[in-house]
MIDOSE-1310 file (N, C-alpha, C; in nm, 2 decimals, decimal comma, always signed):
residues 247
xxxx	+1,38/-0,56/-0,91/+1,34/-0,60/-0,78/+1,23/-0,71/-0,80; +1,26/-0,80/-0,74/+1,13/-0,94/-0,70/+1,12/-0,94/-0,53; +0,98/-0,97/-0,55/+0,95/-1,01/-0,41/+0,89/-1,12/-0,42; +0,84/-1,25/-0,33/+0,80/-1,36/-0,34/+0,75/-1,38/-0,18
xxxx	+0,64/-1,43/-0,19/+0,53/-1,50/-0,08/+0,56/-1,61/-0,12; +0,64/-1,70/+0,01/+0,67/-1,83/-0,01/+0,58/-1,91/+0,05; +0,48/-1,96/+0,03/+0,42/-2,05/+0,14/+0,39/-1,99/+0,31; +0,38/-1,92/+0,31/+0,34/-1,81/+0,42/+0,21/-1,83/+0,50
xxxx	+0,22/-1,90/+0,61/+0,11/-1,94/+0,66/+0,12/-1,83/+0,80; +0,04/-1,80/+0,86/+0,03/-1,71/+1,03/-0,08/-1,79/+1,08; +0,00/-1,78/+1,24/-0,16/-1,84/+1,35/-0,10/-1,79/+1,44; -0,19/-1,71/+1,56/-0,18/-1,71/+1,67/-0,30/-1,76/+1,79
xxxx	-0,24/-1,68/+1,90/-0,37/-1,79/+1,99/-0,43/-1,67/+2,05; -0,54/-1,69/+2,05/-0,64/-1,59/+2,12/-0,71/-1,66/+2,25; -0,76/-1,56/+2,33/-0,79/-1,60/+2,45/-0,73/-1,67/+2,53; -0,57/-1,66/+2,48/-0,44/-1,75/+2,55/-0,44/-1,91/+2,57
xxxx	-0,56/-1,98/+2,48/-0,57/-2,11/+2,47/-0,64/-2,12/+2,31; -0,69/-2,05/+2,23/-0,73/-2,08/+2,12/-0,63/-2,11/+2,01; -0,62/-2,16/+1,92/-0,53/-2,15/+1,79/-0,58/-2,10/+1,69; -0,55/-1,97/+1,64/-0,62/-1,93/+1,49/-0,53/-1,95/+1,43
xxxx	-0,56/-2,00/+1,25/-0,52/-1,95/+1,18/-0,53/-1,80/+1,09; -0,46/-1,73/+1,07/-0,48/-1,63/+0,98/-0,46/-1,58/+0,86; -0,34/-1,67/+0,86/-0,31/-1,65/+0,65/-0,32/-1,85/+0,66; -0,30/-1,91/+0,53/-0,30/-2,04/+0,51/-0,25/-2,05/+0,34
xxxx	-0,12/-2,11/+0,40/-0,01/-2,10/+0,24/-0,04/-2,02/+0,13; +0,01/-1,89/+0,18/-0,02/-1,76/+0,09/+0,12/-1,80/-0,02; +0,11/-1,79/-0,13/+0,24/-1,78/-0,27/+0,21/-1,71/-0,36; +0,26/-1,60/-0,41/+0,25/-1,54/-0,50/+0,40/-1,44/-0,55
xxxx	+0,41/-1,38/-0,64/+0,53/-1,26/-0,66/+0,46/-1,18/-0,71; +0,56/-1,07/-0,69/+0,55/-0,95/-0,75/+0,68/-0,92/-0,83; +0,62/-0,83/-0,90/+0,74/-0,78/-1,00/+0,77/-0,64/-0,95; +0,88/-0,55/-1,08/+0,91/-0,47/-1,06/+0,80/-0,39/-1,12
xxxx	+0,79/-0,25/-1,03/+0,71/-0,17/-1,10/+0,56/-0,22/-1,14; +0,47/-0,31/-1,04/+0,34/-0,40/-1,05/+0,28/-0,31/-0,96; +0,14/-0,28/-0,95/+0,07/-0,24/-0,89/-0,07/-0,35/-0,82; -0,03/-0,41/-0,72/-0,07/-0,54/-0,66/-0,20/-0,48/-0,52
xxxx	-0,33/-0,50/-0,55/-0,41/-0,50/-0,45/-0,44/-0,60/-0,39; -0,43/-0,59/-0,26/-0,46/-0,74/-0,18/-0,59/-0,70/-0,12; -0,72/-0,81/-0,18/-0,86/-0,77/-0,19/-0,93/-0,86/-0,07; -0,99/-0,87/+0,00/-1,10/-0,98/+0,04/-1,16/-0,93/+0,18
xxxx	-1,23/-0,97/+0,29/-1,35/-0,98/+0,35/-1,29/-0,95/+0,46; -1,36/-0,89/+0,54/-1,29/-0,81/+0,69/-1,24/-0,93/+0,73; -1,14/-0,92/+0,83/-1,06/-1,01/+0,88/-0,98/-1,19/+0,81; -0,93/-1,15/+0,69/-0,95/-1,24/+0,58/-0,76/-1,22/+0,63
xxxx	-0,70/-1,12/+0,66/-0,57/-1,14/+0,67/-0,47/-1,07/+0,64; -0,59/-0,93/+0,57/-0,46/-0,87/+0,47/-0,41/-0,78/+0,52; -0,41/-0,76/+0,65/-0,31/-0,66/+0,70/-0,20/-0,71/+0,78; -0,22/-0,79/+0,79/-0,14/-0,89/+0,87/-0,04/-0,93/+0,77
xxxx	-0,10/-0,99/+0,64/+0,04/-1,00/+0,55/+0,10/-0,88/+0,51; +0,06/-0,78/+0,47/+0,14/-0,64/+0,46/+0,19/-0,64/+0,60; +0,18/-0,64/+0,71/+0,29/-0,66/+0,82/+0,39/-0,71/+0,81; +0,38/-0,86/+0,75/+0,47/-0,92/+0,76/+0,58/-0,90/+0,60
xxxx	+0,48/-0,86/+0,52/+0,56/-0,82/+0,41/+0,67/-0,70/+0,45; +0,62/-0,62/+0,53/+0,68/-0,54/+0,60/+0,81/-0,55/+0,68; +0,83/-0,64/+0,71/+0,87/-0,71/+0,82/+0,85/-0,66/+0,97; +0,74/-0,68/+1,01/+0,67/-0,57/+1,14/+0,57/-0,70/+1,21
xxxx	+0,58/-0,82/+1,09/+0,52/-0,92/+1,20/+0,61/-1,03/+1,13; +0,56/-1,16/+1,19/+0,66/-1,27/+1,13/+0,57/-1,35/+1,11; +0,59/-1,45/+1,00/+0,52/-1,60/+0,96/+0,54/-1,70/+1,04; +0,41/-1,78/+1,04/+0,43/-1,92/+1,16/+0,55/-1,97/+1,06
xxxx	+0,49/-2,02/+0,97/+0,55/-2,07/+0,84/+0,58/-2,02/+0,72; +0,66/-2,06/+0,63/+0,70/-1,99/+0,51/+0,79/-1,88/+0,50; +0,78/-1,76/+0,42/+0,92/-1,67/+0,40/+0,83/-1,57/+0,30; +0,88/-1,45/+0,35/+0,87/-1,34/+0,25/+1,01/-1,31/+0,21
xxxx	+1,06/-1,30/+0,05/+1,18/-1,29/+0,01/+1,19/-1,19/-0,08; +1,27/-1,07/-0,08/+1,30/-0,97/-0,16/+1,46/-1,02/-0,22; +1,46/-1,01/-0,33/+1,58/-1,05/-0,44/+1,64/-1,13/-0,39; +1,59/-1,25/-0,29/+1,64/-1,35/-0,27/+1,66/-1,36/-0,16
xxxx	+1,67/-1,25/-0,06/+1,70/-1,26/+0,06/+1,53/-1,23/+0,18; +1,55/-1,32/+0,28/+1,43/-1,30/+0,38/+1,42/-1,22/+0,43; +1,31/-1,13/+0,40/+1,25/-1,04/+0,52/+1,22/-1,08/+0,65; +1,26/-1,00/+0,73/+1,21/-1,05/+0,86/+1,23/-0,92/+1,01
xxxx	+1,28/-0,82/+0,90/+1,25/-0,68/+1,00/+1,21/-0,57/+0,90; +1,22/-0,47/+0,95/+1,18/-0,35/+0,88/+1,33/-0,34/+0,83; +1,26/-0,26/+0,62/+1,39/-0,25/+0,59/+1,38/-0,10/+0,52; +1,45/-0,04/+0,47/+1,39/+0,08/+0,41/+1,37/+0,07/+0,25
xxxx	+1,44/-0,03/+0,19/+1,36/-0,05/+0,07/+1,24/-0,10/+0,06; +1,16/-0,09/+0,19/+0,98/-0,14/+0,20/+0,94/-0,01/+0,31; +0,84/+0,08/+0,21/+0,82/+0,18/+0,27/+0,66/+0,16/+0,32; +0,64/+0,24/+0,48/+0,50/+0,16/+0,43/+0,40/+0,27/+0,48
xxxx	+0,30/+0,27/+0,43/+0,22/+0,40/+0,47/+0,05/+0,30/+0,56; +0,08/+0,42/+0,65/-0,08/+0,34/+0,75/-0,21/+0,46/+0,69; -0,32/+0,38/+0,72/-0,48/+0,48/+0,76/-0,47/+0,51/+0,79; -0,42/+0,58/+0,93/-0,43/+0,73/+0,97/-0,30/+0,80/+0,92
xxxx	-0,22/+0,79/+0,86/-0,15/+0,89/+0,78/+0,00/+0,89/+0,85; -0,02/+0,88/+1,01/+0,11/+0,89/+1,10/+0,19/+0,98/+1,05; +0,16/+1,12/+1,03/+0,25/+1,25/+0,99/+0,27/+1,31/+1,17; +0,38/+1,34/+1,19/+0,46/+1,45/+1,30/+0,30/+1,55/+1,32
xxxx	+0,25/+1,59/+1,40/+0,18/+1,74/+1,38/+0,28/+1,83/+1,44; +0,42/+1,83/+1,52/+0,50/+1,91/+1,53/+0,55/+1,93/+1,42; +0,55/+1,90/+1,32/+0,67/+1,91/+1,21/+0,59/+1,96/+1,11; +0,61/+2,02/+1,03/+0,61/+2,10/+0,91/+0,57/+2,00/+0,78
xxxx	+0,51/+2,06/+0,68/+0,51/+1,95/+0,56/+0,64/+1,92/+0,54; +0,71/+2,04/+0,50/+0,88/+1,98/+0,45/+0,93/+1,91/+0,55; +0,90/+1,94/+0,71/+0,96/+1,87/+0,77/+0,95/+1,69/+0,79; +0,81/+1,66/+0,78/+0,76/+1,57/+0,77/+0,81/+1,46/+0,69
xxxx	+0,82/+1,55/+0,54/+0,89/+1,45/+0,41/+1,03/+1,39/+0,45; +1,08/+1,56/+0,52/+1,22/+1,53/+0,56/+1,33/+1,40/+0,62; +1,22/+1,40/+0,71/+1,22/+1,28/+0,84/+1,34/+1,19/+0,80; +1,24/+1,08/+0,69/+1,34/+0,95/+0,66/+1,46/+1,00/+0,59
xxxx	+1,48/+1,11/+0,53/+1,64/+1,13/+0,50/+1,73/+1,17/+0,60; +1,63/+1,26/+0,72/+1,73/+1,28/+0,83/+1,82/+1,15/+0,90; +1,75/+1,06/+0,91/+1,75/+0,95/+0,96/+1,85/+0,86/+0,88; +1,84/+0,88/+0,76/+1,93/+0,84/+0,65/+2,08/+0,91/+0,65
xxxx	+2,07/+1,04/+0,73/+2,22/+1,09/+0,73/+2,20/+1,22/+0,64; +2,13/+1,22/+0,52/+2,15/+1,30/+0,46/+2,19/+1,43/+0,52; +2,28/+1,49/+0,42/+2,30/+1,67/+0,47/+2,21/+1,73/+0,41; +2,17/+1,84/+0,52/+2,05/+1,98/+0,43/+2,06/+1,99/+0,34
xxxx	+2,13/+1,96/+0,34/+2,15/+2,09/+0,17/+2,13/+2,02/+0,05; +2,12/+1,82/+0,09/+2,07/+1,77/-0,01/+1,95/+1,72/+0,03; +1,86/+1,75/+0,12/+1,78/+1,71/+0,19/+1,66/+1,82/+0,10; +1,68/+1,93/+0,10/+1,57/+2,05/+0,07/+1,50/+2,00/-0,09
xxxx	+1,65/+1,96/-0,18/+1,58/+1,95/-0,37/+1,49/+1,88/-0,32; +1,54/+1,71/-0,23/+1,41/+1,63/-0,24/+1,29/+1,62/-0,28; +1,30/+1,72/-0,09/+1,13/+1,80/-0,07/+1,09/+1,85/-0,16; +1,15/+1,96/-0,21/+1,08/+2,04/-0,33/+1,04/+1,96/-0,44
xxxx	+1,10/+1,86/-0,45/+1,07/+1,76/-0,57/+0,96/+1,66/-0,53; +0,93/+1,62/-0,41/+0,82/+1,56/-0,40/+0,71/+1,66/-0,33; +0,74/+1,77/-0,29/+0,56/+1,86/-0,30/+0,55/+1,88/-0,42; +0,66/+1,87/-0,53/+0,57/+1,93/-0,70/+0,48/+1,80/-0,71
xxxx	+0,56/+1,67/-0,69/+0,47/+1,56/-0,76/+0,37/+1,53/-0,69; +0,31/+1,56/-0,57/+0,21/+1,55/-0,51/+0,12/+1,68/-0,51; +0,16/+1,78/-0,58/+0,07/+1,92/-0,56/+0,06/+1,97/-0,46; +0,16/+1,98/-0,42/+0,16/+2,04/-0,26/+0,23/+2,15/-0,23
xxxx	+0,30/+2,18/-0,34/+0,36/+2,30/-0,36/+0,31/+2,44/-0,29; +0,37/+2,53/-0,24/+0,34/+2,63/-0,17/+0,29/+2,58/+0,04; +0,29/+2,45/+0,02/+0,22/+2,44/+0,15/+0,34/+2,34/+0,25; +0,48/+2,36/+0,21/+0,58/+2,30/+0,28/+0,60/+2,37/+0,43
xxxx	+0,52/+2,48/+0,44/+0,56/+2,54/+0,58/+0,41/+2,53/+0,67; +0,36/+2,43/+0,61/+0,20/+2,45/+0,66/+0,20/+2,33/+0,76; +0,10/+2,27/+0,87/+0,13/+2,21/+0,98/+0,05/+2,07/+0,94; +0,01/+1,97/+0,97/-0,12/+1,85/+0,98/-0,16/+1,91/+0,98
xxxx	-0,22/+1,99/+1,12/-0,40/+1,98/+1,13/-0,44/+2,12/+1,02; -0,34/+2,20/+0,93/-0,39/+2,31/+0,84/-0,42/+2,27/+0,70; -0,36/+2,11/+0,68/-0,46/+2,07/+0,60/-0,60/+1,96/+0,57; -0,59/+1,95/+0,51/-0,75/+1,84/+0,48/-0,71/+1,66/+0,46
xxxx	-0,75/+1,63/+0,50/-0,74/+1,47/+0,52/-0,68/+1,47/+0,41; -0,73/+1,41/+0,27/-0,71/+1,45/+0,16/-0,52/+1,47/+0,13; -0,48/+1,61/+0,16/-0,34/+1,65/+0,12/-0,29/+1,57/+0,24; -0,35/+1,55/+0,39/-0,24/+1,49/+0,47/-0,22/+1,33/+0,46
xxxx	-0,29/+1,30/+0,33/-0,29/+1,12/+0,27/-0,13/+1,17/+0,18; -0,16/+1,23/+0,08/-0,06/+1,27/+0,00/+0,10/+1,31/+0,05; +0,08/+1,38/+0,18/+0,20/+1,40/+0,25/+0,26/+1,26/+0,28; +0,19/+1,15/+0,33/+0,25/+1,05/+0,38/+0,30/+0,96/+0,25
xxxx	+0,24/+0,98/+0,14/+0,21/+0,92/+0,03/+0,41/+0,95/-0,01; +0,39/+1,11/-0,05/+0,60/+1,12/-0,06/+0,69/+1,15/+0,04; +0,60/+1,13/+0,17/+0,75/+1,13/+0,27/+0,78/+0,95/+0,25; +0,70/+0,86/+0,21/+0,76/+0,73/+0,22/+0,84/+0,75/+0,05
xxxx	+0,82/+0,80/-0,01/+0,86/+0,82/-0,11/+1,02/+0,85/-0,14; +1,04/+0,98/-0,05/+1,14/+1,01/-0,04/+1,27/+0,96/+0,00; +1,26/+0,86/+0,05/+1,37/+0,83/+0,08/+1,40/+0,68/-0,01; +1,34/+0,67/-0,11/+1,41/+0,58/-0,24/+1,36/+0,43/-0,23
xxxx	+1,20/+0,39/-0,15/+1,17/+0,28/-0,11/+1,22/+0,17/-0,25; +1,22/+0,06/-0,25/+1,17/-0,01/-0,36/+1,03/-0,08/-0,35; +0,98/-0,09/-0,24/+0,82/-0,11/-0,28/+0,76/+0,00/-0,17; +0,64/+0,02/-0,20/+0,56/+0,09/-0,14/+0,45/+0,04/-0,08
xxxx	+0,44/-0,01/+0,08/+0,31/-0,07/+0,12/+0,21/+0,03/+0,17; +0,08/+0,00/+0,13/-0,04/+0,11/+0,15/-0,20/+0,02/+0,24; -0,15/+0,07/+0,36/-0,25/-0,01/+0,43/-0,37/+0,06/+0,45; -0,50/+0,07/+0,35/-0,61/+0,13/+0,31/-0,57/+0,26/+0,37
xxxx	-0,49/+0,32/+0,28/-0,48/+0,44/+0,30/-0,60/+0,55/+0,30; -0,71/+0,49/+0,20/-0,81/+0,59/+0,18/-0,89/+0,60/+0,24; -0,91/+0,47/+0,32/-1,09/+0,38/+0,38/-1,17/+0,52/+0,46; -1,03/+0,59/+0,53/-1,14/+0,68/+0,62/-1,19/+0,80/+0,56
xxxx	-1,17/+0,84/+0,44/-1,22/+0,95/+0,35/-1,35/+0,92/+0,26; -1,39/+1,04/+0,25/-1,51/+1,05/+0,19/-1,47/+1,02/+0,05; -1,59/+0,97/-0,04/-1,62/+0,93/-0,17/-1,51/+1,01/-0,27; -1,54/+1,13/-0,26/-1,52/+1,24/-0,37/-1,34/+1,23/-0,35
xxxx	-1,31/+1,25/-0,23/-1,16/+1,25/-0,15/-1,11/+1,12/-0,20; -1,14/+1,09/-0,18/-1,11/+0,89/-0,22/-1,06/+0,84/-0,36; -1,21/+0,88/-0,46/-1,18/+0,86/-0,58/-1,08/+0,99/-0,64; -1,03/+1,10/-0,58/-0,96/+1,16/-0,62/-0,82/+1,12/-0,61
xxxx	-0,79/+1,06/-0,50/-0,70/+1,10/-0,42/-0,59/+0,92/-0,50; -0,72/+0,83/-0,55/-0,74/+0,74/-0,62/-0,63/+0,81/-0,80; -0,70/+0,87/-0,82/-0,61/+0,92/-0,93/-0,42/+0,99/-0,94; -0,51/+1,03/-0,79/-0,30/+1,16/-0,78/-0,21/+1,01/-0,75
xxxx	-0,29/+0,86/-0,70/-0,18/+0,79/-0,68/-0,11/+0,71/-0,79; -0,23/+0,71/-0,92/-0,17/+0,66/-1,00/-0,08/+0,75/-1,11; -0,13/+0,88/-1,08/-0,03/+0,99/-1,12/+0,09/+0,96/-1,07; +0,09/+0,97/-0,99/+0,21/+0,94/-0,86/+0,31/+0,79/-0,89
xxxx	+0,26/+0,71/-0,90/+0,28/+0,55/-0,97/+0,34/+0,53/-1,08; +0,30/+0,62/-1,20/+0,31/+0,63/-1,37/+0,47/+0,70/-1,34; +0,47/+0,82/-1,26/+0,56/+0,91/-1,29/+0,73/+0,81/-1,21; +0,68/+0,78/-1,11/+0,82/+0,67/-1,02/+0,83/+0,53/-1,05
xxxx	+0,75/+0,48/-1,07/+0,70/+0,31/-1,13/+0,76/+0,24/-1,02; +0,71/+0,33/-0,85/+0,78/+0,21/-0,80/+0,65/+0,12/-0,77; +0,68/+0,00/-0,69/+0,63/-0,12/-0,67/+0,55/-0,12/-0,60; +0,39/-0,11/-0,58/+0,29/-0,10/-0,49/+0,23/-0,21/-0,48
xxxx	+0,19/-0,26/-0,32/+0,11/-0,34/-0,28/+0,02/-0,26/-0,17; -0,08/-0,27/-0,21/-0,23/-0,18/-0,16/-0,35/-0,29/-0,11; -0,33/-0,24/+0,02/-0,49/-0,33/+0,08/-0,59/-0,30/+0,10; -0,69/-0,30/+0,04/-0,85/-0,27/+0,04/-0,94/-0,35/+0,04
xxxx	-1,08/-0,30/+0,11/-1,17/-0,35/+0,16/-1,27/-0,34/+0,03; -1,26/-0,22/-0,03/-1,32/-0,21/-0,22/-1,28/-0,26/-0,31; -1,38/-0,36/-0,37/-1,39/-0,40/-0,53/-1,37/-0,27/-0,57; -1,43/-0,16/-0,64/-1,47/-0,08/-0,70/-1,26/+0,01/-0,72
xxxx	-1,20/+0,00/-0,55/-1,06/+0,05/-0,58/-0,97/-0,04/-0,62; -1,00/-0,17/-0,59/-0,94/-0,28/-0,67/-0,91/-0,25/-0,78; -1,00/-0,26/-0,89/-0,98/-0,28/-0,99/-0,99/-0,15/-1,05; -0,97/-0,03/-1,03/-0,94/+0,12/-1,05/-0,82/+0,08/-1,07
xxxx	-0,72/+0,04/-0,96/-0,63/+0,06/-0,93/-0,52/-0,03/-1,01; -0,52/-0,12/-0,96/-0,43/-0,29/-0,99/-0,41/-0,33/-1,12; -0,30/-0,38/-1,15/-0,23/-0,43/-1,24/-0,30/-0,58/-1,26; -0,32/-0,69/-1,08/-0,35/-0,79/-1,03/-0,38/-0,73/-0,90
xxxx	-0,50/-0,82/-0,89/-0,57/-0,82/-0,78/-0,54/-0,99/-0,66; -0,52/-0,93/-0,59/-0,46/-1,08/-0,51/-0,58/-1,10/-0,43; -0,71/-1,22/-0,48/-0,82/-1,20/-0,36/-0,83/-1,32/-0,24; -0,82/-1,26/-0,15/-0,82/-1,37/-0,05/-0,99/-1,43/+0,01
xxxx	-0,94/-1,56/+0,00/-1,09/-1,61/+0,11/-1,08/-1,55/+0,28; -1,27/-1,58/+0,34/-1,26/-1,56/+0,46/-1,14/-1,64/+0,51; -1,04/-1,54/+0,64/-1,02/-1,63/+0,78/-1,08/-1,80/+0,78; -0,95/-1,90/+0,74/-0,80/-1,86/+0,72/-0,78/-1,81/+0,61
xxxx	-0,75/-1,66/+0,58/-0,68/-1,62/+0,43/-0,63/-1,71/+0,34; -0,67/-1,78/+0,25/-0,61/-1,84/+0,15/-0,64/-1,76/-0,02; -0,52/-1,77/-0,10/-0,55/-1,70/-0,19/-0,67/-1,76/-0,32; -0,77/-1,69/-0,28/-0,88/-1,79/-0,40/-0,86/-1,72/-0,57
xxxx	-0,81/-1,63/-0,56/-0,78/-1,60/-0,74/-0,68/-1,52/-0,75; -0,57/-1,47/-0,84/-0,50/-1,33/-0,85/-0,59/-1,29/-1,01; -0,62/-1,17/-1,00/-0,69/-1,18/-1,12/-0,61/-1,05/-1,17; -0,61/-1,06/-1,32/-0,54/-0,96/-1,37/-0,60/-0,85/-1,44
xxxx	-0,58/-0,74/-1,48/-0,67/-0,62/-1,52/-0,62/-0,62/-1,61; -0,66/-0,63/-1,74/-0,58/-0,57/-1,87/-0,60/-0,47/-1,92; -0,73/-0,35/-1,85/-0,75/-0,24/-1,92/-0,69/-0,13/-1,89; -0,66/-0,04/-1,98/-0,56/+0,07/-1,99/-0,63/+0,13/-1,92
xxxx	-0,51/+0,21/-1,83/-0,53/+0,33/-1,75/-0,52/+0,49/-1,83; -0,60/+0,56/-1,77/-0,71/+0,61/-1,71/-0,83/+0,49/-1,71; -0,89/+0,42/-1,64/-0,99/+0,35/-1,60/-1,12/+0,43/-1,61; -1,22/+0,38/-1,70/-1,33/+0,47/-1,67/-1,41/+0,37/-1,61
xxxx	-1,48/+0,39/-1,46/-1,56/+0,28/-1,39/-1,64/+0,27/-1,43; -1,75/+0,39/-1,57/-1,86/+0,35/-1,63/-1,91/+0,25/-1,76; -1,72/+0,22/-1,74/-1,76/+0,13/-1,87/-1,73/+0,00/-1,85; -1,80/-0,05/-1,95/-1,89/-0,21/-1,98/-1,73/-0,29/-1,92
xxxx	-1,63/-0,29/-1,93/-1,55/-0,35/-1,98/-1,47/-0,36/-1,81; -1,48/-0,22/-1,74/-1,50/-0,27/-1,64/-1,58/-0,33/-1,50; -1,72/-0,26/-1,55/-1,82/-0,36/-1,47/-1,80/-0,48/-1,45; -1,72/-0,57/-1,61/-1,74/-0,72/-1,59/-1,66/-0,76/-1,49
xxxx	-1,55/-0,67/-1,49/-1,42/-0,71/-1,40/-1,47/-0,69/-1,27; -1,58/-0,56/-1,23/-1,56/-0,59/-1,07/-1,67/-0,66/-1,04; -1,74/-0,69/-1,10/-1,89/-0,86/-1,12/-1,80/-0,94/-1,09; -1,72/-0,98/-1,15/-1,65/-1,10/-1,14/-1,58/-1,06/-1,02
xxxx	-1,47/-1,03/-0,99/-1,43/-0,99/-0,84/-1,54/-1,01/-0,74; -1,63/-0,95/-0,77/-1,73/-0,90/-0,66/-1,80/-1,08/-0,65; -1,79/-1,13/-0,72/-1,88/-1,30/-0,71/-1,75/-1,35/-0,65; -1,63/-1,34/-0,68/-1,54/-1,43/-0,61/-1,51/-1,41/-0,44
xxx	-1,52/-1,26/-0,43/-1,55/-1,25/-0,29/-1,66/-1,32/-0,20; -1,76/-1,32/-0,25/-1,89/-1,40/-0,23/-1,94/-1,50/-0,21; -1,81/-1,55/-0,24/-1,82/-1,71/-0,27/-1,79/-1,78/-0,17
């Protein structure tokens, strides 16, 4: 799988006579199996390109292209997960996971291994009959994490999945995804407002300037995961990050 940011520029008009820009000739690819954070400064753009990488918004200009062909609606080999989690609270954890296979056609009876196979890899096991609000922010991140899973995405988009959790929940929740990552290798592009999850996380860091979004560096992480953030080797990396945002 390749994906490619072709020259990808967005504007719309505000106050029904303004012209903004909000991306400005974004280019980049991703590969198979890359773990891609798109980094920079409130209102810089990057949810708006995960939109449109999505295909849930569209470019003034340019093209988002997966194996050669244009994106330009929702597809289900682009799975995409929001901040608030958007789980059913009528539905069940199993049910929840279930969803996109229902939808897919699948029959029960191949529908159940799934489940069972994605509450083991998220540790959720025992809690398939349990509802939203009976669990903790936290497991209901993770629920949304393999119901987009389930149904065979080839990339996985993560629009600050964590921002609204506390520290401890965060940098945990930070780990089960790269557990999660290692074990499927599928293709993550993750938007954050943290240096510090940036570069936890990422393979490359895609950092954007203020509004109009333009891409001012992709920077690449060469150190082996498990990441430890107390060491020397990463500090430099999120210094440096942290000065290119600043700039």
């Amino acid at each position: 799988m390749t994906l490619r940011i072709d020259h990808l520029s967005k504007q719309f008009v505000k106050g029904g006579r303004e012209l903004v820009t909000s991306l400005s000739d974004i280019n980049f690819e991703v590969g198979d199996s890359e773990f891609i954070c798109l980094l920079g400064p409130s209102g810089c753009g990057k949810t708006t390109l995960l939109r449109i990488i999505a295909g849930l918004d569209h470019p003034t200009s340019g093209c988002v292209l997966m194996d050669g062909m244009t994106v330009d609606r929702p597809n289900p080999k682009l799975g995409m997960i929001f901040q608030d989690y958007s789980l059913y609270p009528w539905r069940t954890v199993n049910e929840n996971i279930a969803f996109g296979l229902e939808l897919q056609g699948v029959k029960k009876t191949g529908i159940q291994p799934v489940v069972e196979k994605y509450l083991a890899l998220a540790g959720l096991s025992g809690f398939g009959n349990s509802y939203p609000y009976e669990l903790s922010g936290g497991m209901r991140q993770r629920v949304a994490v393999v119901r987009a899973l389930a149904v065979e995405p080839s990339v996985l988009l993560m629009d600050e999945p964590f921002g609204a959790l506390d520290a401890q929940t965060r940098n945990k929740l930070q780990l089960d995804l790269i557990d999660i990552w290692v074990k499927t290798r599928k293709t993550i592009i993750f938007v954050t407002h943290s240096v510090d999850e940036a570069v936890f996380l990422a393979d490359r860091i895609v950092v954007l300037s203020p509004r109009p979004g333009h891409i001012r560096e992709i920077v690449t992480i060469e150190e082996d995961r498990p990441r430890d953030r107390t060491s020397v080797d990463f500090a430099k990396v999120r210094r440096f990050v942290l000065d290119l945002i600043n700039q």
